[in-house]
C-alpha positions in Angstrom: -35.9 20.5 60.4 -34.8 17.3 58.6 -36.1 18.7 55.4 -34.4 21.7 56.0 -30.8 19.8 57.0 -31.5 18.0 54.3 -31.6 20.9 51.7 -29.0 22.7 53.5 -26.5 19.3 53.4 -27.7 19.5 49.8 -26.7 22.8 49.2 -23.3 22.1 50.8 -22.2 18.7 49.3 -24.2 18.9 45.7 -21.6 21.2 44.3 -18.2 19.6 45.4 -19.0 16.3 43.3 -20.0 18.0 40.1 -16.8 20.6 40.2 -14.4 18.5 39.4 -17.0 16.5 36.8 -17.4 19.9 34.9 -13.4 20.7 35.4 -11.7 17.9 34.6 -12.8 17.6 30.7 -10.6 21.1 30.3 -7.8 19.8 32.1 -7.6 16.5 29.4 -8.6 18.0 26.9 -5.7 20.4 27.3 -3.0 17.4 27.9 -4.8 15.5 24.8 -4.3 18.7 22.9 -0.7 18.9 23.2 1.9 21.3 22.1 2.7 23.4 18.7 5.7 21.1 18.4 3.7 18.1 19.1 1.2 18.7 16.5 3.6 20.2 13.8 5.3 16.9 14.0 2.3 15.1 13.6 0.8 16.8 11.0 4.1 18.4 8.3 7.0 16.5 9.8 5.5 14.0 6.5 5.7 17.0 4.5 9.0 18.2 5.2 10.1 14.8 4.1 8.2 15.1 0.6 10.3 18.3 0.0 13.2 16.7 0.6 12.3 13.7 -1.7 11.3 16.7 -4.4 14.5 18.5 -4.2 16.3 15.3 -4.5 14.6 14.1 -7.4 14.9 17.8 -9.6 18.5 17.3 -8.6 18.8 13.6 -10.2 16.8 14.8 -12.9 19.0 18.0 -14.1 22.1 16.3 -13.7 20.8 12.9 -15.9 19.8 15.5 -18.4 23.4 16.9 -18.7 24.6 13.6 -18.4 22.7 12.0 -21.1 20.4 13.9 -23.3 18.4 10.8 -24.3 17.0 11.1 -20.5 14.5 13.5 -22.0 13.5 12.2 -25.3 9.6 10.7 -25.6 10.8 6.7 -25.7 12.3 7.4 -21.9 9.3 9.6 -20.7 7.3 6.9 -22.4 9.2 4.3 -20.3 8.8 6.1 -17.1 5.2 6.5 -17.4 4.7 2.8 -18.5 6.5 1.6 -15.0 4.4 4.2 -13.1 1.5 2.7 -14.1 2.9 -0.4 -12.9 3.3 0.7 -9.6 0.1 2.7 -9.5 -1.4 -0.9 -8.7 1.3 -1.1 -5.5 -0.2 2.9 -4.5 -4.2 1.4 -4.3 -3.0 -2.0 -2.7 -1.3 -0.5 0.0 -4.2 2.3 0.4 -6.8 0.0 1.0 -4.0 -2.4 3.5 -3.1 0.4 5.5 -7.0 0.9 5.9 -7.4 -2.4 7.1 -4.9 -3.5 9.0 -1.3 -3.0 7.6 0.6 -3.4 4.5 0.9 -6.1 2.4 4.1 -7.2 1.6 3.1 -10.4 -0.4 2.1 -8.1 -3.5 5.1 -8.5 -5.3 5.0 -12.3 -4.8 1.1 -12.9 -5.9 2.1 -10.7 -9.1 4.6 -13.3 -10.1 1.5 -16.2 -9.3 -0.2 -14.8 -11.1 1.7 -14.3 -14.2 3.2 -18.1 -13.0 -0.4 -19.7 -13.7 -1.4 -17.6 -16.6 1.7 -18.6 -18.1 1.3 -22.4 -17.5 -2.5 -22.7 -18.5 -2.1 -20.2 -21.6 0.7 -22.7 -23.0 -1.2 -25.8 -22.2 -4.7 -24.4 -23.0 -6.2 -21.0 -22.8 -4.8 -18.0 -21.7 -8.3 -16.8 -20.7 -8.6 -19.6 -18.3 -5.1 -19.1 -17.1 -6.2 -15.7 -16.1 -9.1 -16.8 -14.8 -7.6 -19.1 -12.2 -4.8 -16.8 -11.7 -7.2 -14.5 -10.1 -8.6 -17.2 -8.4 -5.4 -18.2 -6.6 -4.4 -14.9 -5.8 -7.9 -14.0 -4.3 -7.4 -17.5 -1.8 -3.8 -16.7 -0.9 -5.2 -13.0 0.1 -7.5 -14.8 2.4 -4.8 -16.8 3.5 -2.8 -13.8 4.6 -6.1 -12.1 5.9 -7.3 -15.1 8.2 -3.4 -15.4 9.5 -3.5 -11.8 10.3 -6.9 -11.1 11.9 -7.7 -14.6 13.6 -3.7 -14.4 14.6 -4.0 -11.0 15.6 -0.7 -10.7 14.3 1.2 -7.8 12.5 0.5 -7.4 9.0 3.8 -6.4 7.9 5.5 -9.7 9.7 2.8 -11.8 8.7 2.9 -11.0 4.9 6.9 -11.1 4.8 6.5 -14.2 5.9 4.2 -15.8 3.5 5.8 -14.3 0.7 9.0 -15.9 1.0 7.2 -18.9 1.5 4.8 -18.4 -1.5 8.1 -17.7 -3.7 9.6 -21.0 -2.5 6.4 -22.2 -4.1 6.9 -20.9 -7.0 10.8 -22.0 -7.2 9.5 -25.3 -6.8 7.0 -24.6 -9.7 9.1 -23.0 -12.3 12.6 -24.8 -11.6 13.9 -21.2 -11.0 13.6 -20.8 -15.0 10.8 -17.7 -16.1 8.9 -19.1 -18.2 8.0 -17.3 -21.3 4.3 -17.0 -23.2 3.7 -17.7 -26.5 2.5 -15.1 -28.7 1.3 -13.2 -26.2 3.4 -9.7 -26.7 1.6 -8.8 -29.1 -1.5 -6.9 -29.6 -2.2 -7.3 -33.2 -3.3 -10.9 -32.8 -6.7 -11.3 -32.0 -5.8 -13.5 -28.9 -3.4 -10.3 -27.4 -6.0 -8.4 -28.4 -9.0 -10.0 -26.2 -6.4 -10.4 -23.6 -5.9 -7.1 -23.6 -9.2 -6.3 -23.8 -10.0 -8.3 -21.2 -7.2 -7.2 -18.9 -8.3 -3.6 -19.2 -11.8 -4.5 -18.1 -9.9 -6.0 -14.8 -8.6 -2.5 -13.9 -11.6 -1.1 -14.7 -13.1 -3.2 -12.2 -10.8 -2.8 -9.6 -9.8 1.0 -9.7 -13.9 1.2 -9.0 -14.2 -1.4 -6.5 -11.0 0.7 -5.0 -12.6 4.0 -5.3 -15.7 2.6 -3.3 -13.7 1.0 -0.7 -11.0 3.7 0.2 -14.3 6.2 0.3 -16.1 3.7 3.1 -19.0 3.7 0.6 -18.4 -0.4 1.0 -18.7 -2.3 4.2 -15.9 -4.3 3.4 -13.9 -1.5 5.3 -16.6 0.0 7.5 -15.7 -0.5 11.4 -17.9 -3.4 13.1 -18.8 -3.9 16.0 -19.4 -7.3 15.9 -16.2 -9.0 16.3 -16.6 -12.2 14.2 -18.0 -10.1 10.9 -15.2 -7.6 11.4 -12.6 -10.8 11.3 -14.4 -11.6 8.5 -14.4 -8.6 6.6 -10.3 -8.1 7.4 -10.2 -11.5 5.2 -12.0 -10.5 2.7 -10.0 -7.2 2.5 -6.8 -9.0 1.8 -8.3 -11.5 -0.6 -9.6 -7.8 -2.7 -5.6 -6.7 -2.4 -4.2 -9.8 -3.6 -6.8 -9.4 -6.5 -5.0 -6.0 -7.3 -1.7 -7.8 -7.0 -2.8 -9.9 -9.4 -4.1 -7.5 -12.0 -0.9 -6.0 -11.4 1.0 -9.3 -12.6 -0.8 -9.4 -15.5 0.2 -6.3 -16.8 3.9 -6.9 -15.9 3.6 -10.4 -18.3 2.1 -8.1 -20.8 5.1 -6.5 -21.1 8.0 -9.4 -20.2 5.9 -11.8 -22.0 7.5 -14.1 -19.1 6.9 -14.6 -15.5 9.0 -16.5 -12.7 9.6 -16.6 -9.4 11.5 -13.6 -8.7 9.3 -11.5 -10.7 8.1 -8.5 -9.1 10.6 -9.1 -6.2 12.3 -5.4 -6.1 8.7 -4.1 -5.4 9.0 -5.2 -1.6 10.8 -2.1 -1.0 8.2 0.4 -2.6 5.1 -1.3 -0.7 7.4 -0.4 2.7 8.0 3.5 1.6 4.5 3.8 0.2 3.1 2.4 3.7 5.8 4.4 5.5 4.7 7.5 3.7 0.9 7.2 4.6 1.7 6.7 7.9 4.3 9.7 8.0 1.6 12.5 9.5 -2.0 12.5 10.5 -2.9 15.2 7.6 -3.0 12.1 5.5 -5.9 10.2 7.3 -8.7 11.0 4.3 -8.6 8.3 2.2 -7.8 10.7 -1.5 -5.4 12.8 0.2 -3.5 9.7 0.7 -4.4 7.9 -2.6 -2.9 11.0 -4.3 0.0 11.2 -1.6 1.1 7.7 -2.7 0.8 8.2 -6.8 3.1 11.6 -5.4 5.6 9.2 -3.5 5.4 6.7 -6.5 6.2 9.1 -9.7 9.4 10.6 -7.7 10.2 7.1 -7.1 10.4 6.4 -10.7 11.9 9.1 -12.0 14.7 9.4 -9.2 15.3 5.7 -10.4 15.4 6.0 -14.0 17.6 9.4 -13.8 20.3 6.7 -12.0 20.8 4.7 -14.2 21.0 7.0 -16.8 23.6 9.0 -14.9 25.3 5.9 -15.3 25.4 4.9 -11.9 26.6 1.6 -10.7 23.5 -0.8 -10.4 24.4 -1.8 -6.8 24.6 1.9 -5.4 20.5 2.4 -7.5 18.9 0.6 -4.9 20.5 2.1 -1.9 18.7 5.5 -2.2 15.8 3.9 -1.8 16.7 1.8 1.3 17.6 5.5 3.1 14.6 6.5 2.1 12.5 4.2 3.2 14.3 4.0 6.8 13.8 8.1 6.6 9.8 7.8 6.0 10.0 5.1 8.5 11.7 7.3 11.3 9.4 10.2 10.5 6.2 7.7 10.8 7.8 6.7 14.2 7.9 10.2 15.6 4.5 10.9 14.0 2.6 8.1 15.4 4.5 8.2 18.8 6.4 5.2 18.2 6.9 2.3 16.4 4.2 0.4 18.3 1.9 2.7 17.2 2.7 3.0 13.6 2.5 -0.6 13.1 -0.5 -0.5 14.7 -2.6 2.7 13.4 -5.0 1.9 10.4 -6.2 5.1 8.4 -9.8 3.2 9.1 -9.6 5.0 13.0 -9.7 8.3 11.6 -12.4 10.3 10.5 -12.5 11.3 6.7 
């Protein structure tokens, strides 16, 4: 009889704790799920925006072209492709922050340390060991901002504004608030521009492959640990590789000043915070290319939208201000995608799945 009561209490009470076990997955999944209108927003609210940056740029471009007809001769085009590739360095940077933790708004600061140095040892000594210890520098100052942010726990975006303003104080103190200019180095034809140039390509090189391994988590400097301590340490490492790409980035902007100071590279603040705002715009950009490409998108319309301004002859206060909207635009739609504003600061393209 016991047996029997036993297998028949079984019978009754075995099933009532494993219904809502098998039931209740469904139920969350469904809520997790969400709506159409939830997940359009998520994914192509982003892409909405981009159409509206498109149809705003072919706009600026056909009316600088009626405007000026010079807007579409080769030494322009030339020009817009040359400051493109300038901020092509800003596009990986922000890739591989946004990966990591956040963005990095110290870039445009560690590109004018770097030129700063190079500047200062080339005119005293060598220019090779100016860039040398340039990269040096900027490699310590990225693990500056990387241990404030990940022993801190602190947000990257705060963090970083902060330090640049204090690195450019730095550098005020530095350079007097005078650029300072470098000697013969403009041009190419001497052997030293040449094996600085030489050399400087070998840096991108470098980087753009270092980059490609890193934004495709074929490196374990981005890989998630577990361990808490080596992740810390890989976070600082991270930010020492982005100042590196800052860097390089400097070094081509003294290439073609043939000065550095200070303020150099001091407007870029604002395209690090539309490229990071753009990324973070809608989840269809959580594979690491997608977004690479996204930003090199984001960047070129950037340019051109810019330089069909001032050829419009625009006044050069009212140039910067489309950018500004823009950038509090991507930064709405990056809100609404991530669910708030928490959240966006917050969400690295490291938690989602290539």
């Amino acid at each position: 009889m016991d047996n029997q009561y036993g297998t028949d209490r079984q019978q009754v009470y075995q099933p009532q704790p494993s219904q809502p076990i098998l039931q209740q997955p469904e139920v969350l999944q469904k809520t997790a799920s969400g709506s159409f209108g939830t997940t359009f927003v998520q994914k192509y609210l982003g892409l909405l925006v981009l159409g509206i940056l498109l149809m705003y740029t072919f706009c600026l471009m056909v009316y600088a072209a009626i405007s000026s007809p010079n807007f579409l001769y080769w030494p322009n085009i030339s020009n817009i492709l040359r400051q493109y590739g300038f901020n092509c360095f800003l596009v990986i940077g922000t890739v591989v922050a946004v990966r990591i933790k956040g963005p990095d708004m110290s870039m445009g600061s560690v590109m004018a340390l770097a030129g700063v140095i190079t500047v200062l040892f080339a005119n005293e000594s060598s220019i090779i060991i100016g860039i040398v210890v340039a990269i040096i520098a900027c490699f310590f100052f990225g693990l500056f901002n990387g241990a404030l942010i990940s022993l801190l726990n602190a947000p990257a975006i705060i963090t970083t504004f902060i330090t640049t303003m204090l690195l450019r104080q730095i550098l005020l103190f530095i350079t007097n608030g005078m650029p300072l200019s470098l000697n013969g180095f403009r041009g190419t034809s001497t052997p030293t521009g040449f094996l600085v140039l030489l050399f400087a390509l070998l840096f991108v090189v470098l980087i753009i492959g270092l980059t490609a391994l890193a934004i495709n988590m074929r490196l374990p400097l981005l890989k998630p640990y577990k361990n808490k301590i080596l992740s810390k340490v890989m976070v600082i490492i991270g930010y020492g590789f982005i100042a590196v790409i800052a860097g390089i980035f400097g070094f081509a902007m003294l290439r073609s000043f043939g000065a550095a100071g200070a303020f150099y590279g001091q407007g870029y603040d604002i395209t690090i915070l539309i490229i990071f705002a753009a990324l973070q715009s809608s989840k269809f950009f959580k594979n690491s290319l997608i977004s690479l490409g996204y930003g090199f998108l984001i960047v070129i319309l950037l340019t051109i939208s810019r330089n069909a301004m001032m050829f419009s002859d625009f006044p050069v206060y009212i140039i910067e201000i489309p950018n500004i909207l823009i950038a509090i635009l991507l930064l709405c739609t990056a809100c609404i995608a991530q669910g708030g504003w928490k959240s966006m600061l917050s969400a690295n393209l490291s938690e989602c799945d290539d």
